[in-house]
Structure formats: C-alpha cells, structure tokens
Residue frames as a rotation matrix with the C-alpha (Angstrom) as fourth column:
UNK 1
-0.661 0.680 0.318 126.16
0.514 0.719 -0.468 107.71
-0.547 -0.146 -0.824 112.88
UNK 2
0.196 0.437 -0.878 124.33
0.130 -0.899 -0.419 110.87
-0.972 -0.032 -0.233 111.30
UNK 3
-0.172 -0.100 -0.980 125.99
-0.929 -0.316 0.195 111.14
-0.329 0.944 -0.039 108.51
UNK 4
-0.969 0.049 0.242 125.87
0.218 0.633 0.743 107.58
-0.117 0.772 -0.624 107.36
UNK 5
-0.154 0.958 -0.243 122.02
0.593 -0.107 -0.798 108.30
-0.790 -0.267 -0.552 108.22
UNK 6
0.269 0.272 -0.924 122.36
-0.199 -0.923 -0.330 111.19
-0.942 0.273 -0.194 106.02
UNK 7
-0.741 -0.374 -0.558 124.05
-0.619 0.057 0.783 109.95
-0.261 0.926 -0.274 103.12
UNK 8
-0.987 0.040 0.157 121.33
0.096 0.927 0.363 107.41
-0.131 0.373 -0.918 102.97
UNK 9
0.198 0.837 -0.511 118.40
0.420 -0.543 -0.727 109.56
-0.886 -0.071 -0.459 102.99
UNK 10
-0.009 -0.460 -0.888 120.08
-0.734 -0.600 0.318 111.27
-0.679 0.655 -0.332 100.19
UNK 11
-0.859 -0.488 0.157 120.67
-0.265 0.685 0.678 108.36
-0.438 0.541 -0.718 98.45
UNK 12
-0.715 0.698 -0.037 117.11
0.581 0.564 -0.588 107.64
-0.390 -0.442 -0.808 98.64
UNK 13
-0.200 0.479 -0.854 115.30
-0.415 -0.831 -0.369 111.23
-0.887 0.281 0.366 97.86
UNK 14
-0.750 -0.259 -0.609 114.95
-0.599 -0.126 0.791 110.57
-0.281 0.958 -0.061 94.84
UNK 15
-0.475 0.644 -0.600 112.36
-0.112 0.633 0.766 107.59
0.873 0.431 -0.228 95.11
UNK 16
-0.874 0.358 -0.330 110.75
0.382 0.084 -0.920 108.47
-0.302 -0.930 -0.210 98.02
UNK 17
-0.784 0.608 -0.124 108.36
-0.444 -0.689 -0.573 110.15
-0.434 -0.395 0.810 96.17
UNK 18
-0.218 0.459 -0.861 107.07
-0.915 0.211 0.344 107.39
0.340 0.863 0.374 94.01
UNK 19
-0.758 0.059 -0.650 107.09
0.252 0.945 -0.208 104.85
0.602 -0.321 -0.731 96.17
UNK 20
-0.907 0.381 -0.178 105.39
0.011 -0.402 -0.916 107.15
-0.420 -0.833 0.361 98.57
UNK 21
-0.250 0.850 -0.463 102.75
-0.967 -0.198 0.159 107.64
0.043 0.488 0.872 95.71
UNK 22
-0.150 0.434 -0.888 102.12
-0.340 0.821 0.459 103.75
0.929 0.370 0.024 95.56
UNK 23
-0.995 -0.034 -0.089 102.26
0.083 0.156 -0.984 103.39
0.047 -0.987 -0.153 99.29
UNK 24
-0.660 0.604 -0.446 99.46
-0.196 -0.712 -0.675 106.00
-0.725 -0.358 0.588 99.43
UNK 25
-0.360 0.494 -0.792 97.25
-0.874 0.118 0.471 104.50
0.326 0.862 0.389 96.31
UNK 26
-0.608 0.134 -0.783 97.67
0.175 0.984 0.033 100.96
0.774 -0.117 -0.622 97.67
UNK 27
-0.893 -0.010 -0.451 95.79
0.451 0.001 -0.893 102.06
0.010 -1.000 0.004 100.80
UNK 28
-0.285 0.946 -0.155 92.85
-0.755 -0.321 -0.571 103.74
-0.590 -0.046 0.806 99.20
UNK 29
-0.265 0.384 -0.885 92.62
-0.682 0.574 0.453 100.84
0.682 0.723 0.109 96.89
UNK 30
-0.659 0.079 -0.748 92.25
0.444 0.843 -0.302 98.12
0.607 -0.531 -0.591 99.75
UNK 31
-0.806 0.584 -0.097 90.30
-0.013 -0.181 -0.983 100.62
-0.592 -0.791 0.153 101.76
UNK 32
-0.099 0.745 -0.659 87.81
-0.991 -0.135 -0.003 100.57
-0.091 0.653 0.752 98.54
UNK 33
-0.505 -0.204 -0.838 88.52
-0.314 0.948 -0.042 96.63
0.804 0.242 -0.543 98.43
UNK 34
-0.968 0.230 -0.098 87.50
0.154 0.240 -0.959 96.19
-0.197 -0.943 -0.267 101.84
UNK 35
-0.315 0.903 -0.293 83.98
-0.321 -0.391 -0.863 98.35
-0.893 -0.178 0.413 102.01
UNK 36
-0.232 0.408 -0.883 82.99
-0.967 0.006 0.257 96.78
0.110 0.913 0.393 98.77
UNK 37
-0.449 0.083 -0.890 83.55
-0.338 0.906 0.255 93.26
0.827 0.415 -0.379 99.93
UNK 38
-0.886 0.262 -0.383 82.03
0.461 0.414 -0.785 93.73
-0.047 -0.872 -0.488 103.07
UNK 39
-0.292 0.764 -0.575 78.90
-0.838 -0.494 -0.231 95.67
-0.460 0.414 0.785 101.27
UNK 40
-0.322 0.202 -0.925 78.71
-0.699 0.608 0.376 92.26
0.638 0.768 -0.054 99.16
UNK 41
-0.714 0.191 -0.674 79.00
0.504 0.809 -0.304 89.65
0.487 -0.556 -0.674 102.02
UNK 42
-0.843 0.521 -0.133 76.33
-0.268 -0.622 -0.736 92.28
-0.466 -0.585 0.664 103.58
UNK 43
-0.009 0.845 -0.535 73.67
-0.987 -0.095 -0.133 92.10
-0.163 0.527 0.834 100.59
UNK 44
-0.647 -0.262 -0.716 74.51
-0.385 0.923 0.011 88.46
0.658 0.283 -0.698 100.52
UNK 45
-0.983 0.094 -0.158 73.30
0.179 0.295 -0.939 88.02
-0.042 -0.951 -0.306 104.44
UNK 46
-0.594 0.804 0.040 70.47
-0.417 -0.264 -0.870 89.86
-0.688 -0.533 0.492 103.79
UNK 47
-0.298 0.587 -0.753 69.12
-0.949 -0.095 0.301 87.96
0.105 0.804 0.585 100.66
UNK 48
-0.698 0.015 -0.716 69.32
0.168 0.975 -0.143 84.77
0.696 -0.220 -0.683 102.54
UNK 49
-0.803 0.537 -0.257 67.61
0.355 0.086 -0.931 85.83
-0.478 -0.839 -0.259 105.70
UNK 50
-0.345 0.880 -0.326 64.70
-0.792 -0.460 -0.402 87.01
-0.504 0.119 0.855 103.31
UNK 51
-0.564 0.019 -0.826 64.14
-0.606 0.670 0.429 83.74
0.561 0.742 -0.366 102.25
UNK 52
-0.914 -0.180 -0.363 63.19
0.233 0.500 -0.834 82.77
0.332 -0.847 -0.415 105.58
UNK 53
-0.625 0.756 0.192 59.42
-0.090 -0.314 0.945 82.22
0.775 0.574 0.265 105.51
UNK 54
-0.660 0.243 -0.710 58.50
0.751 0.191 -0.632 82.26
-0.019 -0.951 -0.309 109.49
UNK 55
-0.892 0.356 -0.280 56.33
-0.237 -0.894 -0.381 85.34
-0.386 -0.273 0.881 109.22
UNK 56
-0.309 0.610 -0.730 53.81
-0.831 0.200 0.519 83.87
0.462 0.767 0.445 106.01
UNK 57
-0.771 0.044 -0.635 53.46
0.022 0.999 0.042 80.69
0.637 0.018 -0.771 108.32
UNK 58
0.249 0.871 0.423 50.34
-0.307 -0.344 0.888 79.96
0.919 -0.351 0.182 110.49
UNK 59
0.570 0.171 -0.804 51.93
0.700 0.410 0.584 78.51
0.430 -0.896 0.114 113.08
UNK 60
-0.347 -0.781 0.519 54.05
0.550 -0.617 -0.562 81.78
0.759 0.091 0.644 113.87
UNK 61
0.255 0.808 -0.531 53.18
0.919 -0.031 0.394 83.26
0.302 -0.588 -0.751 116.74
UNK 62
0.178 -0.141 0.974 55.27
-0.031 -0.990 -0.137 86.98
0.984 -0.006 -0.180 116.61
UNK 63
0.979 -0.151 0.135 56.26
-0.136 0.008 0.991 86.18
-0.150 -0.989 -0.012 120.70
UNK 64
-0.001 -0.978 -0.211 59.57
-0.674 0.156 -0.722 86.19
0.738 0.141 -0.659 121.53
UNK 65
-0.130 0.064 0.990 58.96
-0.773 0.619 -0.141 83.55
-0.622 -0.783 -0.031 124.43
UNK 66
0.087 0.300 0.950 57.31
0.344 0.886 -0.312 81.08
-0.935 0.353 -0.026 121.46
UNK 67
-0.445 0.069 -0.893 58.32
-0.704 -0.644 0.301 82.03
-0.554 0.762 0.335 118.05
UNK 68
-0.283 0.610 -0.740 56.45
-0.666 0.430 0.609 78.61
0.690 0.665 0.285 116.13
UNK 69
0.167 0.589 0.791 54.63
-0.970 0.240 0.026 76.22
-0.174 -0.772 0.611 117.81
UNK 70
0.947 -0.057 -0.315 55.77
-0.139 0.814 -0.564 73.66
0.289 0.578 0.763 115.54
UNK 71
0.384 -0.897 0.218 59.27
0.498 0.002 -0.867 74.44
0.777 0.442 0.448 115.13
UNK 72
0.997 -0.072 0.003 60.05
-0.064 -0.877 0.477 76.72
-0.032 -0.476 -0.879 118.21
UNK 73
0.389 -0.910 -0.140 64.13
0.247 -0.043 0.968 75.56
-0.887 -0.411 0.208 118.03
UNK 74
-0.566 -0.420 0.710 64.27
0.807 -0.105 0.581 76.77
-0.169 0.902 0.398 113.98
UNK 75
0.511 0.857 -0.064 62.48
0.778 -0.492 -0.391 79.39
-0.366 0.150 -0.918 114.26
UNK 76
0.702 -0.626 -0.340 63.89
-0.632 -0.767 0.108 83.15
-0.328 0.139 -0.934 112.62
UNK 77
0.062 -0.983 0.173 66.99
-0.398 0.134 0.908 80.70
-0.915 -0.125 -0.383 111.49
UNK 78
-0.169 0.090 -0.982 68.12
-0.980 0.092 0.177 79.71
0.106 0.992 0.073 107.99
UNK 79
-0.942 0.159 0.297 67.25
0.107 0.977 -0.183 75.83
-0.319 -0.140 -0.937 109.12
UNK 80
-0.302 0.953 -0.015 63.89
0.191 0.045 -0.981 77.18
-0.934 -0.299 -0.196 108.66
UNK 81
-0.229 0.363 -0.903 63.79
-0.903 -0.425 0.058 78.18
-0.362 0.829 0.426 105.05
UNK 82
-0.462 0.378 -0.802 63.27
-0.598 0.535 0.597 74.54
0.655 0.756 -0.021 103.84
UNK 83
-0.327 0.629 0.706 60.36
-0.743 0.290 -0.603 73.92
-0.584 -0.722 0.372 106.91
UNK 84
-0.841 0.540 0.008 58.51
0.436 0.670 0.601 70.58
0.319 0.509 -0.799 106.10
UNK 85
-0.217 0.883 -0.416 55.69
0.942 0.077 -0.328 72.00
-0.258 -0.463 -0.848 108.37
UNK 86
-0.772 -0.014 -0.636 55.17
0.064 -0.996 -0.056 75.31
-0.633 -0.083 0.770 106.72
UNK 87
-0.021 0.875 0.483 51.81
0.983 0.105 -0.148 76.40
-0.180 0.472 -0.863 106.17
UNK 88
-0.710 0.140 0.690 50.69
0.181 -0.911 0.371 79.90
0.681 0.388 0.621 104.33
UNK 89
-0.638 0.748 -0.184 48.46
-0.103 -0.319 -0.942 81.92
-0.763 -0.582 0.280 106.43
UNK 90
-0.810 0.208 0.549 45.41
0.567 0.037 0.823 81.76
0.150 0.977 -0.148 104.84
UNK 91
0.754 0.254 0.605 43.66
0.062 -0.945 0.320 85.16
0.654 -0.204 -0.729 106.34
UNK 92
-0.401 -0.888 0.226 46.11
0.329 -0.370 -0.869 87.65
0.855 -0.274 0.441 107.93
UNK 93
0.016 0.510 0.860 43.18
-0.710 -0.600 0.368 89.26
0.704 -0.617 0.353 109.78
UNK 94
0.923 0.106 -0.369 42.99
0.142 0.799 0.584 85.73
0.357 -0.592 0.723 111.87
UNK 95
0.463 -0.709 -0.531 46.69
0.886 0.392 0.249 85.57
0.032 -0.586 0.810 113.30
C-alpha cells in the first residue's frame, strides 16, 4: 500500500512545486478580489445613504422615539431620499 503511495508521490515531485505556486497565488489573488469588492459595495452603501436628506429637513426632529413628524415610517431610510414633503431648514439655530 506504501509503496504504490510512494511511487506516486514520486511520480508527482516534480509538479508539486508549480502547481503549489498557483495554488498559493490563486489565494492571494481572490483574497485581494474579495477586500476590493467588498471596499466597493462598501463606498457604494455609503454614497447612497448620503443622499438621504432627513437631517436638512424641518420636520426632523433628531429623537429616536419620533424621527419626522411627517414621515416617521421613512425616516433615516433610502424611501426617504425622494420625500415629497421635504422642506430645507431655513435657520439651524431654530430646530
């Protein structure tokens, strides 16, 4: 059982070490493949939720019990970026 084991390792030697190299390449490439596309779908998430214009609105109220008085079930959510009822503050020092 051993030796066939052995003759076939032998057989082998030879391209164990090049395959091993592409083994070991493919694996830092996909770990670089990964953290890049999950860095993208990251800066993606966040360029959408800044679009979201609940803070600039007057009916915002900054409570976590009541986030809009208008809206209070779209609030903070991307339903909310194309509010019909969104108004600009129009003095910060007021709200």
């Amino acid at each position: 059982m051993f030796q066939i084991l052995y003759c076939l390792v032998n057989a082998i030697r030879p391209f164990l070490v090049p395959i091993c190299f592409i083994c070991a390449w493919s694996l830092v490439i996909l770990a670089a493949w990964s953290m890049w596309s999950a860095a993208k779908d990251g800066i993606a998430t966040a360029q959408q939720m800044h679009q979201i214009p609940c803070t600039g609105c007057q009916y915002f109220t900054d409570d976590y019990r009541l986030k809009c008085t208008v809206n209070p079930s779209i609030a903070n959510t991307e339903e909310a970026i194309e509010c019909m009822d969104y108004q600009p503050k129009t003095n910060p020092m007021l709200y």
